[in-house]
C-alpha positions as CSV (number, residue, x, y, z in Angstrom):
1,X,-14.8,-33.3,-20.9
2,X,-16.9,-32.0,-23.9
3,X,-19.3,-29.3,-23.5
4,X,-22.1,-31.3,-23.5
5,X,-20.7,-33.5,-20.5
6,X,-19.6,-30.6,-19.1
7,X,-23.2,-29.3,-19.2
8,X,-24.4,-32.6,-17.3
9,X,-21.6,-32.1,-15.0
10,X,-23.3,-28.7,-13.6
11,X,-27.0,-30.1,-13.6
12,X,-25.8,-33.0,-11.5
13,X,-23.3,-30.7,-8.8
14,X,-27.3,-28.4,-8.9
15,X,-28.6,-31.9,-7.6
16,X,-26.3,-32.3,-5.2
17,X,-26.1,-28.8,-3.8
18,X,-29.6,-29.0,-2.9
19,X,-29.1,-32.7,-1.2
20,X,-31.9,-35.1,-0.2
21,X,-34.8,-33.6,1.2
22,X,-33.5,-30.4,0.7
23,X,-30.9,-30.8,2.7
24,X,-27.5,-29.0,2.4
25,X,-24.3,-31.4,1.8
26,X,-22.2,-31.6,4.7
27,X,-18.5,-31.5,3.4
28,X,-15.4,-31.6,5.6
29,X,-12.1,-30.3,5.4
30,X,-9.0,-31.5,6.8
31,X,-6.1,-28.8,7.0
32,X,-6.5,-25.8,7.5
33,X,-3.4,-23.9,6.6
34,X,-3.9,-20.7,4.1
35,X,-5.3,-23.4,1.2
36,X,-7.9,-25.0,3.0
37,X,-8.9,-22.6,5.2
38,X,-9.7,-20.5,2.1
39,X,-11.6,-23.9,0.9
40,X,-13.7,-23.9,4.0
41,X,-14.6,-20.3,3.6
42,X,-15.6,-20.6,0.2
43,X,-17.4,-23.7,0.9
44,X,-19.4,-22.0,4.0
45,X,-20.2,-18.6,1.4
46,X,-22.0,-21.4,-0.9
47,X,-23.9,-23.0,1.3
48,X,-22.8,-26.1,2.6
49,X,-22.7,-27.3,5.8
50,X,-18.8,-27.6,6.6
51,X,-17.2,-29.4,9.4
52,X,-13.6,-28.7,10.0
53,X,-10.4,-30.4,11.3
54,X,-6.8,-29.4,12.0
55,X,-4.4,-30.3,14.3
56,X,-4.0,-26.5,15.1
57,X,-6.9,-25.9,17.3
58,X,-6.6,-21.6,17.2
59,X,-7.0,-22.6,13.3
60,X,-10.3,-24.8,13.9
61,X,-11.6,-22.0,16.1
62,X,-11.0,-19.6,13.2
63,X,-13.6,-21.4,11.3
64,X,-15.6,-22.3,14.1
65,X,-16.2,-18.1,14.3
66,X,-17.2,-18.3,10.1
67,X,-19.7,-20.8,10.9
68,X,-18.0,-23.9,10.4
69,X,-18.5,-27.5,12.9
70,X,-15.0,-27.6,14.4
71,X,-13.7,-31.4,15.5
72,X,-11.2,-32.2,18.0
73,X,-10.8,-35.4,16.0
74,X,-11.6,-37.2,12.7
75,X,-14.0,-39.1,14.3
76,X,-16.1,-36.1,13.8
77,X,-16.3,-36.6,9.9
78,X,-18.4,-40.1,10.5
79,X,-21.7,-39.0,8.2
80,X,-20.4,-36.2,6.2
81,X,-21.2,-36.8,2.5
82,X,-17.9,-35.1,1.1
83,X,-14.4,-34.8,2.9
84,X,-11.6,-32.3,1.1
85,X,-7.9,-32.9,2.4
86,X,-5.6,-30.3,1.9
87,X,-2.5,-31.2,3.3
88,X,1.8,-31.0,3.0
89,X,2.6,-34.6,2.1
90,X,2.1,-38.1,1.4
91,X,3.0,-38.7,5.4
92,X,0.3,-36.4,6.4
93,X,-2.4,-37.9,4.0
94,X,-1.3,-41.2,4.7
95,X,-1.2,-40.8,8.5
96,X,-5.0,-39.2,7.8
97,X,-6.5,-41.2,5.8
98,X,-5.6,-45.2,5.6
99,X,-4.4,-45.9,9.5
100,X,-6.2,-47.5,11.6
101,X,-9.2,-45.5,12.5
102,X,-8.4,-42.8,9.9
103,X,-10.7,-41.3,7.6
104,X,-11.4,-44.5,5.4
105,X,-12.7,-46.1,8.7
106,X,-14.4,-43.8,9.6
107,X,-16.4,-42.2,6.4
108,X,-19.9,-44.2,5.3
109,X,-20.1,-46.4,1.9
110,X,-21.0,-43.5,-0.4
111,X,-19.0,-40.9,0.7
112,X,-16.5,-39.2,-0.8
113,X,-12.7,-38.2,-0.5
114,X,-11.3,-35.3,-2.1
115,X,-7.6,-35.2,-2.6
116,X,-6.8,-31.3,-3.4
117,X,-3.2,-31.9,-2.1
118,X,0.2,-32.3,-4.4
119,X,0.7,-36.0,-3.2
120,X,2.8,-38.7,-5.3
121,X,0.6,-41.0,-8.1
122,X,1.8,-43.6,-6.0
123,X,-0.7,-42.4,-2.8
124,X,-3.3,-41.5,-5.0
125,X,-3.2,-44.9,-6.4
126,X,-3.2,-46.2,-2.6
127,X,-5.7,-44.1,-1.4
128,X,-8.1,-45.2,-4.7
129,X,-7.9,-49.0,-3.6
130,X,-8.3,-48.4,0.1
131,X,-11.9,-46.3,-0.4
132,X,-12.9,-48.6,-3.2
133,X,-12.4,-51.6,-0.7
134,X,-14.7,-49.2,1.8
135,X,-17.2,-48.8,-1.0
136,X,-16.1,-45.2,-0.9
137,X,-15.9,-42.7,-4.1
138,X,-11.6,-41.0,-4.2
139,X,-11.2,-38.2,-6.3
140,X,-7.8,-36.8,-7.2
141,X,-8.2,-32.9,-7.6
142,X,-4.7,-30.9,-6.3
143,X,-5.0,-27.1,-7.9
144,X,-3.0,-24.5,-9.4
145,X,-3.0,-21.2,-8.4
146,X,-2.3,-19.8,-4.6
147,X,-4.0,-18.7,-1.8
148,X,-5.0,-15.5,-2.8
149,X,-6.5,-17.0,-5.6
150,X,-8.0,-19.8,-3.7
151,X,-10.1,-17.4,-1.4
152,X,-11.3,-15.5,-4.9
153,X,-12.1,-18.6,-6.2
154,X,-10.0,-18.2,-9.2
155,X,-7.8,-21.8,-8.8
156,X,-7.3,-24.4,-11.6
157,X,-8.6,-27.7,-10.7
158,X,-7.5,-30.7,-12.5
159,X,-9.2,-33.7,-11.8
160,X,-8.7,-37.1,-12.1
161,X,-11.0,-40.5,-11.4
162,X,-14.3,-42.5,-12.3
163,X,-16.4,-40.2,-14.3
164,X,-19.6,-40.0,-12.4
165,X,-17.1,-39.4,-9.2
166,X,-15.6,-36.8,-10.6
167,X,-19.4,-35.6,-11.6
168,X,-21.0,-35.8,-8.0
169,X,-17.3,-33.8,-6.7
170,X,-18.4,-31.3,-9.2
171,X,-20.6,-29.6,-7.1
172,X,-18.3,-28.9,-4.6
173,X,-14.8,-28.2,-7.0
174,X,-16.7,-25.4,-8.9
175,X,-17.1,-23.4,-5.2
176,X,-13.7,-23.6,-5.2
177,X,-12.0,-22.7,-8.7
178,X,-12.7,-21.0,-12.0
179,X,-12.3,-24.2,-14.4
180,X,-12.0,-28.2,-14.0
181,X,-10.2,-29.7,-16.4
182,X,-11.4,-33.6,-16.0
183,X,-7.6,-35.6,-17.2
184,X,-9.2,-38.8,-17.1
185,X,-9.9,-42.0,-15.0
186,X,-6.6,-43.2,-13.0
187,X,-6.4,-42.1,-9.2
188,X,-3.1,-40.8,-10.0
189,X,-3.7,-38.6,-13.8
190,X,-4.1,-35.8,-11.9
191,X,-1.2,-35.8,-9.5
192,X,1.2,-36.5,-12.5
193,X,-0.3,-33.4,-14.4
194,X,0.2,-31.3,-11.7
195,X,3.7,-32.4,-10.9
196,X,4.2,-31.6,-14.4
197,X,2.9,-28.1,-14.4
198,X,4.6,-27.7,-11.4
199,X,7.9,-28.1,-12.9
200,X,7.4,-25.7,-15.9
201,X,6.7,-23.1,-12.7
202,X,10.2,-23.7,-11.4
203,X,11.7,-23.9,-14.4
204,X,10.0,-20.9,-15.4
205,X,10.7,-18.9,-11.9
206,X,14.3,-19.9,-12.6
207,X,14.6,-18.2,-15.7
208,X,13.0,-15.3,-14.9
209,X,15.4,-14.9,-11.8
210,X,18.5,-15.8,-13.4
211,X,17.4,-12.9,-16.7
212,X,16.2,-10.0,-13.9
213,X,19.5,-10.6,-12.0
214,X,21.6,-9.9,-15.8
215,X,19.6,-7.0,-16.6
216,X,19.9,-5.6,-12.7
217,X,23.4,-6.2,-13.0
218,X,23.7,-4.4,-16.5
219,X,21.9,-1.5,-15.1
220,X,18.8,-2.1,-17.0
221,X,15.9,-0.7,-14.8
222,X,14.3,-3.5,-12.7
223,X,10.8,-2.1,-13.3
224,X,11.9,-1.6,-17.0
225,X,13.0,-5.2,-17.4
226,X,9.6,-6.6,-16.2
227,X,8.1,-4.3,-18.0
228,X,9.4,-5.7,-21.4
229,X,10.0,-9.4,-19.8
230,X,5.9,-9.3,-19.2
231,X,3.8,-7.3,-21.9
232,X,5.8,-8.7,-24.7
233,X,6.5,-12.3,-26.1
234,X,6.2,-13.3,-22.3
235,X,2.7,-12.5,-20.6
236,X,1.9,-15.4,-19.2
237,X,0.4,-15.2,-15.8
238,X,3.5,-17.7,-13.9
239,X,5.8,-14.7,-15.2
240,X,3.9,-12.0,-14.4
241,X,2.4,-13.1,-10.9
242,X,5.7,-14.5,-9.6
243,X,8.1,-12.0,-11.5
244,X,6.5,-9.3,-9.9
245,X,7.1,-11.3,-6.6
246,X,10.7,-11.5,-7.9
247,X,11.0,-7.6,-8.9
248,X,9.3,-6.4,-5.5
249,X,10.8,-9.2,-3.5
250,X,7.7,-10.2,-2.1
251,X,8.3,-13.8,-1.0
252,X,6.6,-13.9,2.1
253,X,4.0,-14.6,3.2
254,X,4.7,-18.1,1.1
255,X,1.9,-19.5,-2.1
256,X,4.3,-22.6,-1.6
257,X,7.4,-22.2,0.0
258,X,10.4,-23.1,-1.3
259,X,10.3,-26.5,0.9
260,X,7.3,-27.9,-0.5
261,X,8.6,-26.8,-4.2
262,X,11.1,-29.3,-3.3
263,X,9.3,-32.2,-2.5
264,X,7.2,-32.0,-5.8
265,X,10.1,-31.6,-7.8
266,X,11.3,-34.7,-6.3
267,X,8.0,-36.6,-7.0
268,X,8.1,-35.6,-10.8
269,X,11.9,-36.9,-10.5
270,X,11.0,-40.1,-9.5
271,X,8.1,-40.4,-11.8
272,X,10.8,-39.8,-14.6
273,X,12.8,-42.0,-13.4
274,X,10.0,-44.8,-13.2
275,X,9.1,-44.1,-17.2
276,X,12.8,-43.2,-18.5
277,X,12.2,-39.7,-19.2
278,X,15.7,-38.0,-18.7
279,X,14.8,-34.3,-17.3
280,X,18.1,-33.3,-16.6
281,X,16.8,-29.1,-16.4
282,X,14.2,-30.2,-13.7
283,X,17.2,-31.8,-11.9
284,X,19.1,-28.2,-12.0
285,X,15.9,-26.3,-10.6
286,X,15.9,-29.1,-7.8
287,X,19.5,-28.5,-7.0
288,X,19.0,-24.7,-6.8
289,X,15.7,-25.0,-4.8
290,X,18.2,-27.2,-2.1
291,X,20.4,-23.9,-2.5
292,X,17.9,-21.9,-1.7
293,X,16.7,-24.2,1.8
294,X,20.2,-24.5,2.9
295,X,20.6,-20.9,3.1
296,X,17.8,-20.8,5.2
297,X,14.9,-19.5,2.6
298,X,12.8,-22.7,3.6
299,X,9.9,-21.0,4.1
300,X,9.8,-18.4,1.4
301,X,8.2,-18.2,-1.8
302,X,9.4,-20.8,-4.6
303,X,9.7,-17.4,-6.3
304,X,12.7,-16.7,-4.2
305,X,14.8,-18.6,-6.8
306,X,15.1,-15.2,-8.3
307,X,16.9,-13.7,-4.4
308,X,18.8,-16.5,-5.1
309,X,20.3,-15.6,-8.3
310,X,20.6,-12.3,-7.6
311,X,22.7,-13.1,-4.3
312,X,24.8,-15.7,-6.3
313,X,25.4,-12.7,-8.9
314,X,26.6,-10.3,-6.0
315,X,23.8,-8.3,-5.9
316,X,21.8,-6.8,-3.0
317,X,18.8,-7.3,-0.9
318,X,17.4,-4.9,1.1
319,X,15.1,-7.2,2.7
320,X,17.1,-11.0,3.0
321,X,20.3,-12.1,3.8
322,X,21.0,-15.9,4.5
323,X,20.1,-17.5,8.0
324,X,21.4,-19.4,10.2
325,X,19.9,-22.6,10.9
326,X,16.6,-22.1,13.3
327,X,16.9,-18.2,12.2
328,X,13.4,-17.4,10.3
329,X,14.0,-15.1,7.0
330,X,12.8,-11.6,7.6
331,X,9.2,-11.1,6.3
């Protein structure tokens, strides 16, 4: 967007915070694992009236105590002027959103669906048709960033869809994040970009493990290494937020664990594949993130590509060692 539609983009999301009649928006949200839940929050600390949904009912009672509307079921989004779904998977969204009597039956012409999950172009693309059909507005807006900067209200959103949708959304993204960047009409612009930037994470978390588990080796000081690694050619926040995770070995609790790194890197795969774009270094990372599942390091931190290289490399960890199947990594 310019900075003149930008501009317009805050004056309308001031009109819609305020509602009609003075009324506050009601948004929902739909999952309620460490992303959304931190969504809801943020959402209830600005004002709106939030209802809440998650098939965990200790989480919906969680919000229930911050002042959310907790729901047993989606029913209980019928009305709502705004719905954000944060959840794993095209399954889940799928299974949410377009079967019978899921959330496109059930939301009023008007309404709106916001998509903040990492979800294939293909759903997005699905999931635009479907609300169009119910006269409803679908925007595309997954994030980057991680849960601690979700509840500080620090994430990038990029956002994808009809202008004036992604307008009227405005209102409730900038609760959420620090910057929108708009990428353009399509449904699915937005899930490709972050697919994208997803990859250059991996790649980079990769690189950053394989280089720390050389100098470890060599007997270069670990906090040395990042030292150089991070305040020199290479300060970028990817290397400094998850190469410190790397250098402490802090890959738990997860910002995505190494499971759901997967599964993007397999939608930006097949994306490839559908334009002819060989991306035979994203293939590598993929390989080494099903390394890092199949020694039982599902649930960890995509960071944990660096434990991984540092194990391959014959070096210690005071704090993991490979699982058996069902085991849970320590914390």
């Amino acid at each position: 967007m310019t900075s003149n539609s930008f501009k317009r983009e805050l004056n309308l999301g001031e009109q819609l915070s305020q509602g009609e009649g003075g009324r506050r928006p009601q948004v929902g949200v739909i999952g309620l694992g460490r992303m959304g839940e931190a969504f809801a929050m943020n959402l209830i600390a600005s004002g709106f009236r939030v209802t809440v949904f998650d098939r965990n009912p200790e989480k919906r009672l969680r919000l229930e105590d911050l002042g959310a509307c907790a729901v047993d079921d989606l029913s209980g989004f019928a009305g709502v002027d705004a719905v954000l779904t944060s959840l794993p998977n095209d399954e889940a969204v799928a299974s949410t959103v377009l079967g019978t009597g899921g959330l496109a039956d059930i939301l009023g012409a008007n309404s709106m669906h916001i998509s903040m999950s990492t979800i294939s172009p293909g759903m997005c693309r699905r999931l635009a048709e479907r609300h169009s059909r119910a006269q409803q507005a679908f925007v595309s807006a997954p994030v980057l960033g991680n849960p601690d900067m979700a509840r500080s209200q620090q994430l990038f959103i990029i956002a994808s869809g009809p202008d004036s949708d992604v307008r009227r959304a405005a209102a409730i993204m900038r609760c959420l994040g620090q910057r929108i960047f708009y990428i353009g009409e399509r449904a699915d612009a937005a899930s490709i970009m972050k697919l994208g930037a997803n990859v250059l994470t991996a790649m980079t978390l990769q690189g950053m493990g394989e280089v720390l588990a050389l100098l470890r080796k060599a007997d270069i000081a670990p906090d040395v290494a990042f030292d150089v690694l991070t305040n020199s050619l290479f300060d970028a926040r990817v290397h400094k937020t998850y190469g410190g995770k790397i250098l402490a070995e802090r890959y738990a609790p997860p910002g995505m664990t190494a499971l759901l790194a997967a599964k993007d890197l397999r939608l930006a795969l097949a994306e490839a594949d559908d334009f002819g774009v060989p991306m035979p270094a994203t293939r590598l990372v993929h390989d080494r993130i099903g390394a890092l599942i199949e020694r039982g390091w599902a649930q960890l931190d995509w960071s944990a590509l660096g434990l991984l290289a540092a194990s391959d490399a014959g070096l210690p960890s005071l704090r993991y060692a490979p699982q058996s199947e069902g085991e849970e990594a320590a914390p």
